[in-house]
PLY file of the C-alpha trace (Angstrom):
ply
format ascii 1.0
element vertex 296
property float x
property float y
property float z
element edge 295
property int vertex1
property int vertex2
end_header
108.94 114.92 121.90
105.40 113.07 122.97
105.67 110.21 124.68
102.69 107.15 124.83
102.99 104.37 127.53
101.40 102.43 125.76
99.04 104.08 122.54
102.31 104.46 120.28
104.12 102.24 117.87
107.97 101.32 118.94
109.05 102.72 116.02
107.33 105.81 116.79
110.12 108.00 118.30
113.09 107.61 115.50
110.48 107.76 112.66
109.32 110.82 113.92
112.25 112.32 115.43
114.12 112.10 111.40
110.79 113.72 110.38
111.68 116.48 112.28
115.01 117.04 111.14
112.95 116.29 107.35
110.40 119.73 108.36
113.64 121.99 109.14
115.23 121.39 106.23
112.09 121.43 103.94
110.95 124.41 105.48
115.04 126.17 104.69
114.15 125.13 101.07
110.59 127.26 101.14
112.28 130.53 102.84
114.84 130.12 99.56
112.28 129.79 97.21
109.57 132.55 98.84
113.07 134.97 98.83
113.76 134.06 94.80
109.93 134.61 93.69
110.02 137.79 95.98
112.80 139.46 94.16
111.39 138.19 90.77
108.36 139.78 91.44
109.70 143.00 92.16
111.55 142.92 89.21
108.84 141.91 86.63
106.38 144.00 88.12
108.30 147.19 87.78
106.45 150.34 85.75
103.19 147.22 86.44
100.26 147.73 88.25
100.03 145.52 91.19
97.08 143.74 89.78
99.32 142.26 86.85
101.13 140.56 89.69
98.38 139.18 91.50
97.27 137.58 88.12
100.60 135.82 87.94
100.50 134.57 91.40
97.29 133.30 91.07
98.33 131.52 87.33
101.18 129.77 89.50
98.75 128.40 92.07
95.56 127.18 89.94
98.28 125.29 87.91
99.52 123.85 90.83
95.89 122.81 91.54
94.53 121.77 88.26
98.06 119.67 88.23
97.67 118.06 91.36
93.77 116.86 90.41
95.16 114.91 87.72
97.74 113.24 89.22
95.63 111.93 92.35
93.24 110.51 90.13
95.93 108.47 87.98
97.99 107.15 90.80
95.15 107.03 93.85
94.75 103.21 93.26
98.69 102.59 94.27
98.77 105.17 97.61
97.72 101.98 99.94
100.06 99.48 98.24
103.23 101.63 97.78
102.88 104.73 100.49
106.54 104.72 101.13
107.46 104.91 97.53
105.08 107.69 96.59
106.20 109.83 100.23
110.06 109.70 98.83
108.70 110.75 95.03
106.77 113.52 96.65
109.67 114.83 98.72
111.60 114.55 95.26
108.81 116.76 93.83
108.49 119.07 95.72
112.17 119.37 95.56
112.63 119.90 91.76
110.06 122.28 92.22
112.10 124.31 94.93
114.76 124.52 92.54
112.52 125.62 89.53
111.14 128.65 91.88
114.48 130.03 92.18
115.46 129.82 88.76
113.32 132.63 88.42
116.31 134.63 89.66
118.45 133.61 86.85
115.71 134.04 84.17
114.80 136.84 82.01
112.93 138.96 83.88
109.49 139.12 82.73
105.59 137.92 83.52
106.12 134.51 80.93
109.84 133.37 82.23
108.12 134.01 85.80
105.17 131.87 85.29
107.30 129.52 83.52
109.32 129.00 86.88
106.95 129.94 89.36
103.69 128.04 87.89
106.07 125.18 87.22
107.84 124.71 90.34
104.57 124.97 92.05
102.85 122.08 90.22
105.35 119.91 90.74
105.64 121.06 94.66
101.54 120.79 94.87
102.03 117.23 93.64
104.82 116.23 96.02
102.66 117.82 98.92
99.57 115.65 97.52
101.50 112.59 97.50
102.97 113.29 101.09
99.80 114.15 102.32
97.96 111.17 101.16
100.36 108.37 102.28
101.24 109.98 105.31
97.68 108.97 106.44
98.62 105.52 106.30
102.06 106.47 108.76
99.42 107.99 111.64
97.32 104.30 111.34
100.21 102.26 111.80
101.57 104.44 114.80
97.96 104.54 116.58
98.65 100.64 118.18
95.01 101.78 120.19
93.30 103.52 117.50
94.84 106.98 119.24
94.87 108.21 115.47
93.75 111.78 115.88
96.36 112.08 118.99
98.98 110.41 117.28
98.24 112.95 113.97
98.03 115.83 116.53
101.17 115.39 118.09
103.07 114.73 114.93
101.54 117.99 113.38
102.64 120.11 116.88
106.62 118.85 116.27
106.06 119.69 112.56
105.30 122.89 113.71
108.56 123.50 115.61
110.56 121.99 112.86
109.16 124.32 110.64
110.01 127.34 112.78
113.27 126.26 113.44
113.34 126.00 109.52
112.19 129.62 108.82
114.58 130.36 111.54
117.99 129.12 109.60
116.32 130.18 106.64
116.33 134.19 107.63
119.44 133.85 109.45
121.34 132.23 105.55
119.13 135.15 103.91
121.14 138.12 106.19
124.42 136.82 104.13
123.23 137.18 100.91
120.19 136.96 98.55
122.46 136.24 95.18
121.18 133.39 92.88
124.38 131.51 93.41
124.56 131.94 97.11
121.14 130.40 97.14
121.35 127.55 94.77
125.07 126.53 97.31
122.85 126.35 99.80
120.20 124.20 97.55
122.58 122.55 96.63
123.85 120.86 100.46
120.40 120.90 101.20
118.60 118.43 98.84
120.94 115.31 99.46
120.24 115.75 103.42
116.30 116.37 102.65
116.41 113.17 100.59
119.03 111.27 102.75
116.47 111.98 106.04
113.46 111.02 104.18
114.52 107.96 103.27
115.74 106.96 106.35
112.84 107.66 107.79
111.23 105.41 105.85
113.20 102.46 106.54
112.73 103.19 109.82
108.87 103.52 109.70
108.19 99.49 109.42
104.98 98.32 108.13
104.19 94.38 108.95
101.79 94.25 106.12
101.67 91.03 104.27
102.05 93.08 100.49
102.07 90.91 97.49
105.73 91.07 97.16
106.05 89.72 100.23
104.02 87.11 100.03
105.17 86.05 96.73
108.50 86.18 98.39
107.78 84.32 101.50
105.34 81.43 99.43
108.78 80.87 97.23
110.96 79.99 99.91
108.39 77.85 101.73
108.08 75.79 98.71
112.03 75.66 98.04
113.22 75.54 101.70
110.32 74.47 103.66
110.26 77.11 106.28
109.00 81.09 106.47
111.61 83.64 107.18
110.95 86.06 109.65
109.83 90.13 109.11
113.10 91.80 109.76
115.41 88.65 107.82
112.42 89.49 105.07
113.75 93.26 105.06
117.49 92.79 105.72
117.55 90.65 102.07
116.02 93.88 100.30
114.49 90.98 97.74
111.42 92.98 97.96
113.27 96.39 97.18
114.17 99.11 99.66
110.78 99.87 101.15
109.33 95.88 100.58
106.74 97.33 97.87
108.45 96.07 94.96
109.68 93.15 93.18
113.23 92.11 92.68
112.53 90.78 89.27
109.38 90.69 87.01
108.85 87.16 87.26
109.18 86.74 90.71
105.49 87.45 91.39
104.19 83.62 91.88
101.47 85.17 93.62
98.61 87.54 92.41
95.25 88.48 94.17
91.72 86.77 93.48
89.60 88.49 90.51
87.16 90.89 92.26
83.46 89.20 92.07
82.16 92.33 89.81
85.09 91.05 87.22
84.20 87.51 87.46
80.67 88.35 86.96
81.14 90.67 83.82
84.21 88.67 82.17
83.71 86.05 79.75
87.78 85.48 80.61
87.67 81.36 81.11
90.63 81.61 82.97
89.52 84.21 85.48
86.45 81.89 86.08
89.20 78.96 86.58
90.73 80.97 89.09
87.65 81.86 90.85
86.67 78.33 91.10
89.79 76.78 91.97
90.15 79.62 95.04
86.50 78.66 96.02
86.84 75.15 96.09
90.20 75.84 98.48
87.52 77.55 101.01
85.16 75.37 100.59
87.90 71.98 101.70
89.23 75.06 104.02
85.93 74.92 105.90
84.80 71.44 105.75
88.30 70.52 107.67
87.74 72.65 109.94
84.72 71.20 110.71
86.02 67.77 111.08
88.79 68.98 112.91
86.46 70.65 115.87
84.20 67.42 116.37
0 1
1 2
2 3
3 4
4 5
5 6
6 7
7 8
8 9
9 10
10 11
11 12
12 13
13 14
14 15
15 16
16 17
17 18
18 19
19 20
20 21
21 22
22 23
23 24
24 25
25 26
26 27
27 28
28 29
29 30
30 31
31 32
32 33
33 34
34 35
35 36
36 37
37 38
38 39
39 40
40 41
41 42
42 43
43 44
44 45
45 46
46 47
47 48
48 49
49 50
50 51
51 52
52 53
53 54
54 55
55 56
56 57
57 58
58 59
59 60
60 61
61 62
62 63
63 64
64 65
65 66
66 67
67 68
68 69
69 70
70 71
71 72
72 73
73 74
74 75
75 76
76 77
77 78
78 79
79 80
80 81
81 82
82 83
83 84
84 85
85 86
86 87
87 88
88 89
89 90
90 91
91 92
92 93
93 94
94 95
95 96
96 97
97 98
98 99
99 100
100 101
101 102
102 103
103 104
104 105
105 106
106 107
107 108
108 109
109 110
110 111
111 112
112 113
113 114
114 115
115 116
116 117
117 118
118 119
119 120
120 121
121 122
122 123
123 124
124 125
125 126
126 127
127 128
128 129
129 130
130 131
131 132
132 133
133 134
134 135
135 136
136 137
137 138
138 139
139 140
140 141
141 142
142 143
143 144
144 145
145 146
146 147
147 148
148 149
149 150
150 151
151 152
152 153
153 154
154 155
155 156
156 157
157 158
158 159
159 160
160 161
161 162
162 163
163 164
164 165
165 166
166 167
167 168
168 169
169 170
170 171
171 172
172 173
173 174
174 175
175 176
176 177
177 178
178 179
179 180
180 181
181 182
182 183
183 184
184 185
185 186
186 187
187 188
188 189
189 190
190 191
191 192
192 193
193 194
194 195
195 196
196 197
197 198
198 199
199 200
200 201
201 202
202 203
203 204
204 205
205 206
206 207
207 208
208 209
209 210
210 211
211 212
212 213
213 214
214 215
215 216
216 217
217 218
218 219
219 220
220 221
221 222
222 223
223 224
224 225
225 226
226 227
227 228
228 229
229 230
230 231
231 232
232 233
233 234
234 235
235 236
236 237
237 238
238 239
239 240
240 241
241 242
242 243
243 244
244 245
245 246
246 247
247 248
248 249
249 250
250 251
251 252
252 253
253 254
254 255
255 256
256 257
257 258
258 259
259 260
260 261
261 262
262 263
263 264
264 265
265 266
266 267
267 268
268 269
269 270
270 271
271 272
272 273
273 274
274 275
275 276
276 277
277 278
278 279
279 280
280 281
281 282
282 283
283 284
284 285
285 286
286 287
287 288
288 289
289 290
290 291
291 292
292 293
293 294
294 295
């Protein structure tokens, strides 16, 4: 494992060292799948020309594409605010989508049950791999304490590497027992607790000290009730913000919501948004006249 003196987060090694454990057993789950579409393949495509099996593969990808578009565009605006809580949904995607793929060795075997498991398990895997790979941006940034963030993204690629190999390694070595659809889905089976137990440790561990809105609602109620600001980690260990501190406990404890954007303000004819806008304007404006009194 890398080691920075002094360019790395101290959360760095244990966040990254479950990630590695999280590549190994992700990458156990591929060799399954690659093994089941293999064998379905073979037997779909028999008295087939090979072209007819080309089409399907490529069917199973530009759905997994066209799928993976759409769902970037809806939920884009929440990647920044919630990264932890779209990086577990995507490992949970790609997941299901694993165990779709190797359905296709329990299904009829022909080109539309194929598709049907193939295409399908590969949009939902595509959209788990979307979601992973736009959140995990966010992970490099907060490890990069010097702005190191291509080194930092470098070396957590190079160990993703290994725990891929390592992966593909205990992936043959299951395979060279046996290739039947139960053997594979025991195997499925033990795996996707441990994939999801890892990932989600991980991302407790990973510890952003962002000031979300949850938190700040949280942290603004107990300074009006109790007078005094509880620290990061007692802030976590209450889990009032929900497991990954991107969430509120209930609905209405959100006493605090962000300022209208000026573009809103500007094309609203929303009195109370202009309220708002005023009020928070007239607390910068006292804001900066105190200060100035304050500094003579």
């Amino acid at each position: 494992m890398p080691i920075f003196d002094v360019g790395r987060a101290h959360r760095y090694l244990p966040y990254h060292g479950l990630q590695f454990v999280e590549a190994i057993l992700g990458t156990l789950v591929s060799v399954l799948c690659n093994q089941a579409l293999l064998v379905s393949v073979g037997v779909s495509a028999e008295g087939s020309i090979f072209g007819a099996v080309a089409v399907q593969w490529i069917i199973k990808d530009g759905a997994g594409e066209l799928a993976k578009l759409f769902f970037i565009r809806k939920y884009s605006s929440f990647f920044d605010s919630h990264p932890k809580t779209f990086n577990l949904i995507g490992a949970a995607n790609v997941l299901f989508g694993s165990g779709l793929q190797i359905a296709s060795l329990i299904v009829p075997s022909t080109a539309t049950y194929f598709l049907l498991c193939a295409a399908g398990g590969n949009v939902f895997k595509m959209i788990g791999g979307a979601f992973w790979f736009t959140t995990h941006i966010k992970f490099v940034r907060c490890f990069a304490q010097q702005g190191n963030t291509g080194d930092v993204a470098a070396k957590s690629e190079s160990q993703a590497s290994i725990g891929q190999l390592l992966g593909y390694a205990a992936g043959i070595g299951l395979l060279a027992v046996s290739h039947s659809a139960p053997y594979l889905y025991s195997i499925f089976a033990l795996t996707v607790p441990a994939h999801l137990a890892v990932t989600a440790w991980m991302l407790r561990v990973a510890t952003f000290e962002l000031l979300t809105l949850p938190r700040l609602s949280h942290l603004a109620d107990e300074f009006v009730g109790n007078r005094e600001v509880v620290s990061l980690k007692q802030l976590e260990a209450e889990k009032k913000t929900g497991l990954f501190g991107e969430f509120y406990k209930r609905k209405e404890n959100a006493y605090v919501s962000l300022t209208p954007r000026l573009e809103d303000i500007i094309t609203t004819d929303s009195l109370k948004d202009r309220r708002i806008w005023d009020a928070c304007m007239h607390a910068f404006d006292v804001r900066i006249l105190l200060s100035s009194y304050l500094t003579k």
